[in-house]
C-alpha positions in Angstrom: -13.0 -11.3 0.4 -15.6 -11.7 -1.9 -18.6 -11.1 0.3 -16.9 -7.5 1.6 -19.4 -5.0 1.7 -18.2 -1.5 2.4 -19.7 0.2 4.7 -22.3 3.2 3.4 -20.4 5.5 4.8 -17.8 4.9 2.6 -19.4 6.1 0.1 -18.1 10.0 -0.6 -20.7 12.7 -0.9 -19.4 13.7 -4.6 -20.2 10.3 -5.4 -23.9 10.6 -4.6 -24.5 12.6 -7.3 -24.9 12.7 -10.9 -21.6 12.4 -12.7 -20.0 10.5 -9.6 -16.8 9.3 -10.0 -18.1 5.9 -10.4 -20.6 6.8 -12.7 -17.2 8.8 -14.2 -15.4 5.3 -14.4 -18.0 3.1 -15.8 -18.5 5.8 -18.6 -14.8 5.5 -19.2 -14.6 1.8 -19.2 -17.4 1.2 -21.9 -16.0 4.0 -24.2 -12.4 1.5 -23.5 -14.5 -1.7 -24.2 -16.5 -0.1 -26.7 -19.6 -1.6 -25.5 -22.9 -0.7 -24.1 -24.3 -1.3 -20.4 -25.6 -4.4 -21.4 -22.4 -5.5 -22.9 -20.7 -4.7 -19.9 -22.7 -6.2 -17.5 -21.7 -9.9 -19.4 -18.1 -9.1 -19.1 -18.7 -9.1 -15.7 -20.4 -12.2 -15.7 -17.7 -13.6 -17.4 -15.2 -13.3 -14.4 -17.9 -13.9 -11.9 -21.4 -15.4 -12.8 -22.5 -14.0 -9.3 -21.2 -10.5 -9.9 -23.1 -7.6 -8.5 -22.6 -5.8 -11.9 -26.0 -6.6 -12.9 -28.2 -4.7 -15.6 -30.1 -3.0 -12.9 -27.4 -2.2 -10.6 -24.9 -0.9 -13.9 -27.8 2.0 -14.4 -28.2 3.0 -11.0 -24.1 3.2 -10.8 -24.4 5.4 -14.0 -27.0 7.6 -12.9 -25.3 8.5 -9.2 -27.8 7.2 -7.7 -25.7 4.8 -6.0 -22.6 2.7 -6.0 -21.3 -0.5 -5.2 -21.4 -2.0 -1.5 -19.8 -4.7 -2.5 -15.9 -4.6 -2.6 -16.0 -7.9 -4.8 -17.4 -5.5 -7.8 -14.1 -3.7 -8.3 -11.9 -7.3 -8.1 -14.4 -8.3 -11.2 -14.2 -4.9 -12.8 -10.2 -5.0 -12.7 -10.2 -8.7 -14.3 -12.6 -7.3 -16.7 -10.4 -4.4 -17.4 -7.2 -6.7 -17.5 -3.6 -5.8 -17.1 -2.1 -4.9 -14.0 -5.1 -3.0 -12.6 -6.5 -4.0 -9.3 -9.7 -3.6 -7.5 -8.2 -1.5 -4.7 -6.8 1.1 -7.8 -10.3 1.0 -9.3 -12.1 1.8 -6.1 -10.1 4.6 -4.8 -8.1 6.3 -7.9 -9.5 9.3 -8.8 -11.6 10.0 -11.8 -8.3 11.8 -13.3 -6.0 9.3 -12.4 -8.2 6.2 -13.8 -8.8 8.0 -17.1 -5.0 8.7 -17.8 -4.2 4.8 -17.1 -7.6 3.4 -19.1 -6.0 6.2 -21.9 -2.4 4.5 -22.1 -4.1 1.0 -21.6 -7.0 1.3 -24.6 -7.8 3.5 -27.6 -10.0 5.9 -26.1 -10.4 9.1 -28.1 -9.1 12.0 -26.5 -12.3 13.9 -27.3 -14.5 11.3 -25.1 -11.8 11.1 -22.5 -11.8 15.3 -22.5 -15.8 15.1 -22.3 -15.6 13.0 -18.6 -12.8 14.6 -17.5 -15.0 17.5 -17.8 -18.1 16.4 -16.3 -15.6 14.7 -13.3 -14.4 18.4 -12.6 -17.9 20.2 -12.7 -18.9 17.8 -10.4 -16.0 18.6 -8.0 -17.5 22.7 -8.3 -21.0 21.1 -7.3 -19.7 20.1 -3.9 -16.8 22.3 -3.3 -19.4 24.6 -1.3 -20.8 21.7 0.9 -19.5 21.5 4.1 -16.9 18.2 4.3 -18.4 15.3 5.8 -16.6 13.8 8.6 -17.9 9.9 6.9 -15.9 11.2 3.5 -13.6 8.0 3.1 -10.4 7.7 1.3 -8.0 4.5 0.5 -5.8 5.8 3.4 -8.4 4.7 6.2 -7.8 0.9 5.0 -4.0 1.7 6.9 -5.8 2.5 10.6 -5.4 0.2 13.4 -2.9 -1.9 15.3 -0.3 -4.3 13.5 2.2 -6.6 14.4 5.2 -5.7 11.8 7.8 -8.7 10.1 10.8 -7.7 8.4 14.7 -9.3 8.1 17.2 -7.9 10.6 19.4 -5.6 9.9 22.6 -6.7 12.0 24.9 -8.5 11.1 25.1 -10.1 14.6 21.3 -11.4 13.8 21.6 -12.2 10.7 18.8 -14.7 9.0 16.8 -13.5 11.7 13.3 -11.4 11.5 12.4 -8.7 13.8 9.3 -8.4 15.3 7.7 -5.1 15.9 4.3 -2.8 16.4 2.6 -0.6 14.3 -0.5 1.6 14.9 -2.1 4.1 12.2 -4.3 6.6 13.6 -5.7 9.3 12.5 -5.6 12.9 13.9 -7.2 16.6 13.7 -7.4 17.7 10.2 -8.0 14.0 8.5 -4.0 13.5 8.7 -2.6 10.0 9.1 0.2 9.3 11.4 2.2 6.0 11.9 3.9 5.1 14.6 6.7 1.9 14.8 8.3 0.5 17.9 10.9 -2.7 18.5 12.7 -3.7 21.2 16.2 -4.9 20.6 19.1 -5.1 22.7 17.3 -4.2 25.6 15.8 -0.4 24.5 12.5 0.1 23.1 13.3 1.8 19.5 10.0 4.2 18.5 9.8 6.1 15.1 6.6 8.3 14.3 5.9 10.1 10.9 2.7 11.3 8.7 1.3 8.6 6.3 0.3 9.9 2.9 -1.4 7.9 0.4 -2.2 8.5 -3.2 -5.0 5.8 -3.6 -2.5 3.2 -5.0 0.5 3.6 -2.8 1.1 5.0 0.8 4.6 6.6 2.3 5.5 7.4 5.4 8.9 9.7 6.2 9.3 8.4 9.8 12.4 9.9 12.8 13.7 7.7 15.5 13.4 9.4 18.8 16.7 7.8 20.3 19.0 8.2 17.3 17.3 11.1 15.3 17.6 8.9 11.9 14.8 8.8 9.6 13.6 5.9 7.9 11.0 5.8 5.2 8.1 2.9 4.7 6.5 2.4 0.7 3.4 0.1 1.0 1.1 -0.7 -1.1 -2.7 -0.2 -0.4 -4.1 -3.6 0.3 -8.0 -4.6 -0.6 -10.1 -4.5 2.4 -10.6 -5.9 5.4 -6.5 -4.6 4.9 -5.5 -8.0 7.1 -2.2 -7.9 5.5 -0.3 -4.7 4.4 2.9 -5.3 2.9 6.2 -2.9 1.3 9.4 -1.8 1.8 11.6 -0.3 4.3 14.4 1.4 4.3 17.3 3.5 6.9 20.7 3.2 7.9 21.2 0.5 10.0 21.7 2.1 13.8 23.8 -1.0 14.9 26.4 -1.1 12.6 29.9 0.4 12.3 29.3 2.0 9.1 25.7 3.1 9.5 25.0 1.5 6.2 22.0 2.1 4.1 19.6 -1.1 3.9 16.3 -2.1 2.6 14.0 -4.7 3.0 10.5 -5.9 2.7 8.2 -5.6 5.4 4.4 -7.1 6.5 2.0 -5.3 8.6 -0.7 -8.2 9.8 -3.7 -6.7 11.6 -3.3 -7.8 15.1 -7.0 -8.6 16.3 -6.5 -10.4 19.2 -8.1 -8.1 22.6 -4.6 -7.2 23.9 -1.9 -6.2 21.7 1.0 -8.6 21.6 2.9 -7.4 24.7 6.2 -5.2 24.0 8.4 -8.4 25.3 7.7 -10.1 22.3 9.0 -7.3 20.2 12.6 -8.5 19.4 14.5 -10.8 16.9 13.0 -14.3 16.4 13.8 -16.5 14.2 11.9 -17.7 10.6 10.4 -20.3 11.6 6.6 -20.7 9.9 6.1 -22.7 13.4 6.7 -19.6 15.3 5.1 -17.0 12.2 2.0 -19.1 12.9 1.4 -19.6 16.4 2.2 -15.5 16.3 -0.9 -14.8 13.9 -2.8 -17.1 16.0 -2.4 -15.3 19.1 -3.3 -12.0 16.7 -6.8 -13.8 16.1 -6.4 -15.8 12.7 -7.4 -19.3 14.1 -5.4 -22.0 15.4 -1.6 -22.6 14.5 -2.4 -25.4 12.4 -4.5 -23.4 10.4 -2.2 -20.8 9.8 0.7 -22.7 9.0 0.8 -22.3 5.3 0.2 -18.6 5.0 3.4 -18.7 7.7 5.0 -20.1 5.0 4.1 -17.8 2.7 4.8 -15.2 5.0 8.1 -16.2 5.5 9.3 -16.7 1.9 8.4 -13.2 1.0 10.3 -12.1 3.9 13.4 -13.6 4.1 13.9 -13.5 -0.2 16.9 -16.2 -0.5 19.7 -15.9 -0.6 20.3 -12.4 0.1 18.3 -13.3 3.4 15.8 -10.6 2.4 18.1 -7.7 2.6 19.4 -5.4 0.0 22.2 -2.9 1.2 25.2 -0.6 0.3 28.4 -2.3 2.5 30.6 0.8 2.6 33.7 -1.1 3.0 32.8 -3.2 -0.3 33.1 -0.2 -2.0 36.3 1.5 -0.6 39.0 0.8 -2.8 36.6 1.6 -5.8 35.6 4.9 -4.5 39.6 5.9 -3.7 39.7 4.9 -6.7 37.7 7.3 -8.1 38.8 10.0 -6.2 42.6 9.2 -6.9 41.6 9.4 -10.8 39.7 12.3 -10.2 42.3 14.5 -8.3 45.1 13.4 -11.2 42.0 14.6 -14.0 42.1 18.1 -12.2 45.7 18.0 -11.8 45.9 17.8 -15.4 43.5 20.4 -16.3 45.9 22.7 -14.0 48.8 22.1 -15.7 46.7 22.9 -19.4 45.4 26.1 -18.4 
């Protein structure tokens, strides 16, 4: 992960220029520190003696006249930084959003924080008249390609059981994202299709099931890149169940890099077996079986989230006596009113 270079098209137009967002972001991370360039180069070293945050590179970054290829600089910066932050945030929040979190994280005067903010938004008016580049690149475009999706089952008949579906993320006229979910289960082929947003942080995607007409809704979080591994939640009404109920669970997208897509047969309940999760990611391209059998594991721990068996739903029936409950309490309430007025 270390030695991930991202590519120079990456790199957006606005931040080619003076007062680049990552010019924007250093600026605000040394007023946090309180240190100079120099200073902040040896934080860096401190969480990685081969960090590309050297004293040469830190005053090209500050200058605009270029920014990092290396996705391993924004890991270091976030350890520097501390907290929660990650590299992924670092790299792809905007200049507005980074300040506010550096401003609830450190003692930043508002003054200085005003003074970048302000140089962030007359750089946005320098390019607003440039054409938009087709090679402008946002967090979203770490979502697109083909996956091979994990998650718990939702019926009760396969309980303890995952289900193994397809996901592909492309994306369409106008820059818009678009994901698209299939499984097969019970014999049909199941496909849901929606627009994927993302903020830089977080991506959701409001997707409709063509045979049912249910929607279901996927929150994922942004992974680092190459993006093998994209996990979140997921969450519906369970089709194949008496009382429709709503239900959650996690959910893994794993990049599927093998030549052919796993083949729609295999989309269908299996069971949790890191034997099974691993001879799975090695047909997807990850290596041999054997050397896949501990992030299997791991794969399948996250999943299945004992002892709930990874699922977290609202049984209607569980609440039925409680909500006649209410209702019976509710009626004699109004009933009473009645009888005051």
């Amino acid at each position: 992960m270390g030695d991930t270079v991202v590519p120079s098209d990456v790199t957006p137009m606005r931040e080619r220029m003076g007062g680049s967002p990552v010019a924007l972001k250093l600026k605000l991370t040394m007023a946090a520190l309180g240190v100079s360039p120099k200073d902040l180069c040896n934080r860096f070293v401190a969480v990685n003696a081969r960090t590309a945050m050297t004293q040469q590179n830190v005053y090209k970054w500050l200058s605009g006249r270029a920014t990092p290829r290396l996705f391993q600089v924004y890991d270091d910066w976030a350890r520097v930084l501390g907290d929660d932050l990650t590299g992924a945030f670092i790299a792809a929040a905007s200049v507005k959003e980074f300040a506010r979190v550096i401003a609830d994280r450190f003692a930043v005067p508002g003054t200085t924080v005003e003074r970048i903010l302000r140089d962030a938004a007359e750089t946005r008016e320098e390019v607003t008249s440039a054409p938009a580049s087709p090679q402008t690149w946002s967090a979203a475009q770490l979502f697109l390609g083909r996956f091979v999706a994990l998650s718990p089952a939702w019926s009760p008949a396969q309980s303890g059981k995952l289900i193994l579906g397809h996901v592909e993320i492309t994306q369409g006229a106008g820059a818009a994202f678009q994901l698209a979910y299939s499984e097969q289960l019970f014999g049909h082929l199941i496909e849901m299709t929606g627009a994927l947003s993302c903020d830089g942080r977080t991506a959701q995607s409001m997707v409709m099931c063509r045979q049912s007409g249910k929607y279901f809704f996927f929150a994922l979080q942004v992974p680092p890149p190459p993006a093998s591994l994209i996990c979140g939640v997921f969450a519906g009404s369970a089709i194949h169940d008496a009382t429709a109920r709503p239900v959650a669970c996690r959910i893994v997208f794993v990049r599927d890099h093998s030549v052919d897509a796993i083949r729609s047969e295999r989309q269908n309940y299996m069971d949790p077996s890191p034997a099974l999760i691993a001879g799975l990611m090695a047909d997807m391209g990850y290596g041999t079986a054997e050397g896949c059998s501990e992030p299997a594991e791991g794969l399948r721990a996250f999943l299945m989230g004992e002892p709930s068996g990874g699922l977290l739903d609202a049984p209607l029936d569980a609440l039925g006596r409680l909500g006649m409950r209410l209702d019976y309490l509710a009626a004699g309430q109004s009933h009473h009113r009645s009888r005051r007025g």
